[in-house]
C-alpha positions in Angstrom: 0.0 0.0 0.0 1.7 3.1 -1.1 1.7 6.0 1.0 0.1 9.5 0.2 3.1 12.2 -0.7 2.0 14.6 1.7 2.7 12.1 4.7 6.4 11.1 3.6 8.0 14.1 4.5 6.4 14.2 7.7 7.4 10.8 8.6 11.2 11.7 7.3 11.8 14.6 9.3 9.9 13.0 12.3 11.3 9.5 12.5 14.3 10.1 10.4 15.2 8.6 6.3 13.9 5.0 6.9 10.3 6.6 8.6 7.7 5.5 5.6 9.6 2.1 6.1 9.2 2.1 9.5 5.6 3.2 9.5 4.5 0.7 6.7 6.2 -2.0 9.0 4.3 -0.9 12.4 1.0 -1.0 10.8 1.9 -4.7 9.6 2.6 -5.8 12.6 -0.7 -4.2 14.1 -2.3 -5.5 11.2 -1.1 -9.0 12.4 -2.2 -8.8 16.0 -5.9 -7.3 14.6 -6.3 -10.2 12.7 -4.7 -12.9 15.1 -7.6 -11.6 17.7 -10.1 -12.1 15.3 -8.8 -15.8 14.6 -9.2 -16.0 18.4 -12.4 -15.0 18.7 -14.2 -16.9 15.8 -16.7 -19.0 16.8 -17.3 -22.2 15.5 -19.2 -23.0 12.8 -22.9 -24.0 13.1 -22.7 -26.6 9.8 -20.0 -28.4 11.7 -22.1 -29.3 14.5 -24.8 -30.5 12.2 -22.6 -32.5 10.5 -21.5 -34.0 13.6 -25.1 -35.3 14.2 -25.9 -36.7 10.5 -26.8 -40.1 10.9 -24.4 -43.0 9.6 -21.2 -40.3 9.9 -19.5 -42.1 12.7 -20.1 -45.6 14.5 -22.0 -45.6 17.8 -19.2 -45.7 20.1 -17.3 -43.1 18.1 -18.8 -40.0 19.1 -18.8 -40.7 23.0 -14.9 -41.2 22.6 -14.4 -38.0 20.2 -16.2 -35.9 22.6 -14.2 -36.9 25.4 -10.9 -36.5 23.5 -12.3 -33.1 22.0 -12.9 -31.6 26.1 -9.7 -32.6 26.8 -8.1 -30.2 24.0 -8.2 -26.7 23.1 -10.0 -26.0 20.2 -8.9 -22.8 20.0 -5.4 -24.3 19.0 -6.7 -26.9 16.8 -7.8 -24.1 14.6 -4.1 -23.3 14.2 -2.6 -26.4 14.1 -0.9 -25.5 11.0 0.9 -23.1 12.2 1.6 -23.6 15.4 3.2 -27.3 15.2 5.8 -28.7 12.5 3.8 -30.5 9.7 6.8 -33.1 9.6 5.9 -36.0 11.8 9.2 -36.5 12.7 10.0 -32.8 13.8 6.9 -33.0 15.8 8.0 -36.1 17.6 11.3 -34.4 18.1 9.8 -31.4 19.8 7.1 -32.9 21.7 10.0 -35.5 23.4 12.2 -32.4 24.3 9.2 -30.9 25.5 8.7 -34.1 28.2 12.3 -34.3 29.3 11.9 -30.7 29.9 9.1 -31.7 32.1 6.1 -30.3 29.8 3.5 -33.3 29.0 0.5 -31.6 28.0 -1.1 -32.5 25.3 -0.9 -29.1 23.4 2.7 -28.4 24.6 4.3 -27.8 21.1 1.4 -25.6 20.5 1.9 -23.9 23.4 5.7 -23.5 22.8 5.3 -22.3 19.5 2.1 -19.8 20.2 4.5 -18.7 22.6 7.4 -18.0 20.4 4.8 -16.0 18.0 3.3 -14.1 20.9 6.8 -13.1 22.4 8.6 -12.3 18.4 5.7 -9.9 18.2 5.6 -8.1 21.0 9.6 -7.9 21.6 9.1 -6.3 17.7 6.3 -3.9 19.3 8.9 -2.8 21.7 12.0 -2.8 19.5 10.0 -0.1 16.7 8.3 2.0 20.1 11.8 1.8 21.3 13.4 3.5 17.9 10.8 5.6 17.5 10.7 7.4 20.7 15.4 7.5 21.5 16.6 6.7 18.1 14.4 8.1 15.3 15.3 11.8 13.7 19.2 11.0 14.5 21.7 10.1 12.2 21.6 6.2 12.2 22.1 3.4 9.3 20.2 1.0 7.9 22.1 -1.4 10.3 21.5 0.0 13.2 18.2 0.4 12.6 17.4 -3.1 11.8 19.4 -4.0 14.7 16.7 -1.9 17.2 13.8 -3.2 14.9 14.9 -7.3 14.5 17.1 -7.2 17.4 14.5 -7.7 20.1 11.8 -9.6 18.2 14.5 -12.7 17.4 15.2 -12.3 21.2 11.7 -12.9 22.3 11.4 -15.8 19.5 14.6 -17.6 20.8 13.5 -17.1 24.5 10.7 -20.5 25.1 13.4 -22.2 22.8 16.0 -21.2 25.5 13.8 -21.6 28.3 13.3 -25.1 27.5 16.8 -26.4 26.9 18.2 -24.9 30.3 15.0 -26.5 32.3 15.7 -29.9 29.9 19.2 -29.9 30.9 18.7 -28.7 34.6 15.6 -31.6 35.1 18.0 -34.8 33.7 20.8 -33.2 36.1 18.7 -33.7 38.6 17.4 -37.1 37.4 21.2 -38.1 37.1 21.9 -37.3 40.3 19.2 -39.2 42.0 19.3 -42.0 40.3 21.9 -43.6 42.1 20.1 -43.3 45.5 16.8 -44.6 44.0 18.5 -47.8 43.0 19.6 -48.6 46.4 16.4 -47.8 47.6 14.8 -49.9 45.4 17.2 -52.8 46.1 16.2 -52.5 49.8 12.5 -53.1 48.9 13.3 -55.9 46.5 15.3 -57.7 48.5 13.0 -57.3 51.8 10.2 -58.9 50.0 8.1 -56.5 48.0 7.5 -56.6 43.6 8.8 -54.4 41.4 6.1 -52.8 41.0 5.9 -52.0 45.3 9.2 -50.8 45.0 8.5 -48.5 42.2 5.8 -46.9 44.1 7.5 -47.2 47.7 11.0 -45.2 45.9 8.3 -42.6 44.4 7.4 -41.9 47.6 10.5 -41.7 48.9 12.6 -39.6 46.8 9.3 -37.2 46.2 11.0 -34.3 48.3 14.9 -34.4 47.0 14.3 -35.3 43.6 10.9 -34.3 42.2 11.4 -35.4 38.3 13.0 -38.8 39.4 9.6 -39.2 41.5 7.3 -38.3 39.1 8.8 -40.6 36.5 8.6 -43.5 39.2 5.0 -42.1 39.9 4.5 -42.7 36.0 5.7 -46.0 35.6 3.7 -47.3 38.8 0.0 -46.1 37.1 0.8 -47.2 33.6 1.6 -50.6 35.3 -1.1 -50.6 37.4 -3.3 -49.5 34.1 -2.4 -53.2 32.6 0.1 -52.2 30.3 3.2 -54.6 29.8 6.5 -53.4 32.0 9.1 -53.6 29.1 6.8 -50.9 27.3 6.3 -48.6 29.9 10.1 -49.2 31.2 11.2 -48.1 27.5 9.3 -44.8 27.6 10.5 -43.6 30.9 13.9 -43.7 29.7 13.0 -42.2 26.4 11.2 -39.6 28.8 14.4 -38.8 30.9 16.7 -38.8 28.2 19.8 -40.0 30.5 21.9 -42.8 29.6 22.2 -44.2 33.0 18.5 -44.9 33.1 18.6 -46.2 29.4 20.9 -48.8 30.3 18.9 -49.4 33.3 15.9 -50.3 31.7 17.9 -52.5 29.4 19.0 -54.3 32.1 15.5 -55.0 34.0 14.0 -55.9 30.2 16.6 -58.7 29.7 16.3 -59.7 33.6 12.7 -60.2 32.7 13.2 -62.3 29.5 16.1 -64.6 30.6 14.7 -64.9 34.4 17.7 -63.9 36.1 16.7 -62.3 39.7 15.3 -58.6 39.2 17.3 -58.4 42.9 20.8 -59.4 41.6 20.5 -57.2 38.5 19.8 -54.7 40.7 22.8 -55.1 42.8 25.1 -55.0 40.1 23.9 -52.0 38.5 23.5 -50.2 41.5 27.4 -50.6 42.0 28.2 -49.5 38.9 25.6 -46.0 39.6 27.6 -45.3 42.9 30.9 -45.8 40.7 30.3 -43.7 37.9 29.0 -40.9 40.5 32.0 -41.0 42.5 33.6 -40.8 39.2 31.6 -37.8 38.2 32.8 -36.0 41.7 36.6 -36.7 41.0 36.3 -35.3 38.1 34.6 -32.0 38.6 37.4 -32.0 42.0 40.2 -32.6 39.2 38.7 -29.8 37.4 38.9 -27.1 40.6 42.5 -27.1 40.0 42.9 -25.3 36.8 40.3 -23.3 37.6 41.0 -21.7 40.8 44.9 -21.0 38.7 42.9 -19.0 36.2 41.2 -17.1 38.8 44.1 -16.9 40.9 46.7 -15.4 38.1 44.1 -12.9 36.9 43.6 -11.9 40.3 46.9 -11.8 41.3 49.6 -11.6 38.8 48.4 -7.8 37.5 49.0 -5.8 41.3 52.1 -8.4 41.6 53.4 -6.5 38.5 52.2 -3.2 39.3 54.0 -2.8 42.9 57.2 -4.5 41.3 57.1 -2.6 38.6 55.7 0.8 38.5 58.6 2.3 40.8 61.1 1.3 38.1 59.1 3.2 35.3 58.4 6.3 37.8 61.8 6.4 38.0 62.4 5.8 34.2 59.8 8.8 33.5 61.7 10.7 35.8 65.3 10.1 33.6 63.8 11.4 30.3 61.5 14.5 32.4 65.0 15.8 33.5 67.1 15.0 30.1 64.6 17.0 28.5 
């Protein structure tokens, strides 16, 4: 949409030599946040529901489960579902995994995530051009500087859920790694005094519920899809796909071929228990080998500069001195 001459010198000596581009890309953006709460708004179509009720579309038993399915979601989103989740089944499988290690199972998470990047890109952009318009515009500033105070903060507020959710991802299998370890003997305890697997699953949950949260809630999530009749090498798979650590990978390797050769879940447990207290104690001599260099970094930075400021500055006082008095 071109703009009327009479404007363009107004927006020049007001908002500097990029204002009509400026302008034209404020009212886009408002333009998109108009029509995005219109999208939100709409309500659903009336022929839809009457299609829902022609006789012969769906089996008896269908609808009853549909409907129940359908409260559960947001329909709000499943009007956007192109747009607001990877059409690629295997990107979406990607993203909706990191979502659960990151701890986020809903069923509309990668809707959520990327609603949220959109939401965030366009506001951050709002600020960024309110930002130019009211400390940068009129003064003398380039065309990358400009796009810098313009782009700058709306790719901040897009990268921002995408950052979120790797630091709470990596923080959340930290803290899985670290518990793991104490689970297992916890569960070798129960196993060995008597109770299932499954008892000890649910008796560890407990357990651990206050010092390692995410390691609990996994347990917690084994012990009702267990309890739900589903087989134990299944649901033993998906936690570790869930956590995303090695350590519990393995593990569930292990209790799957304990359970298909019939060796004793207890001495499988024993072993690898061993080997969790090893590799942690390995873990802790390494970050203690580690100290070392570090504290040498900090310790020459710190140190070495006023070491070579007291020895030598009198010299080259002295040295000034010599060439003040030759000349």
């Amino acid at each position: 949409m071109p703009l009327p001459p009479a404007i363009i010198p107004l927006l020049i000596d007001s908002l500097g030599p990029f204002g009509p581009v400026i302008a034209l890309g404020g009212f886009g953006v408002l333009l998109m946040l108009v029509t995005l709460g219109f999208m939100l708004q709409q309500k659903p179509d009336p022929l839809d529901k009457l299609k829902q009720y022609q006789p012969g579309a769906q089996a008896a038993a269908g609808p009853r489960k549909d409907t129940l399915r359908a409260k559960r979601q947001n329909k709000k989103l499943d009007k956007y579902a192109t747009f607001l989740e990877p059409q690629d089944s295997k990107q979406l499988s990607e993203m909706r995994l990191k979502l659960m290690q990151a701890g986020y199972r809903h069923r509309d998470a990668v809707r959520y995530f990327h609603a949220a990047q959109l939401g965030l890109a366009l506001g951050f952009l709002a600020l960024g051009i309110l930002y130019f318009l009211l400390f940068k515009a009129g003064g003398e500033t380039d065309i990358k500087t400009s796009i810098a105070y313009i782009l700058g903060p709306g790719l901040v507020g897009y990268m921002m859920p995408k950052y979120w959710v790797t630091k709470r991802q990596q923080k959340r299998q930290e803290e899985i790694q670290d518990g793991f370890p104490d689970s297992l003997d916890m569960m070798l305890v129960c196993v060995e005094a008597g109770q299932s697997m499954d008892q000890a699953i649910i008796r560890v949950a407990k357990e651990i519920r206050s010092s390692y949260p995410a390691l609990s809630e996994e347990y917690e999530i084994v012990a009702l899809q267990m309890k739900a009749g589903r087989d134990k090498p299944s649901v033993l798979s998906e936690m570790g796909d869930r956590c995303g650590v090695q350590d519990i990978s393995s593990f569930v390797t292990t209790l799957i071929q304990s359970q298909t050769f019939g060796t004793p879940v207890g001495d499988a447990l024993r072993v690898y228990a061993g080997e969790m207290r090893d590799k942690r104690v390995m873990r802790a001599e390494e970050k203690a080998n580690k100290l070392p260099t570090q504290m040498t970094l900090v310790t020459m930075t710190l140190t070495v500069p006023p070491l070579l400021i007291i020895l030598v500055g009198p010299s080259m006082l002295d040295i000034m001195k010599l060439f003040t008095m030759g000349k």
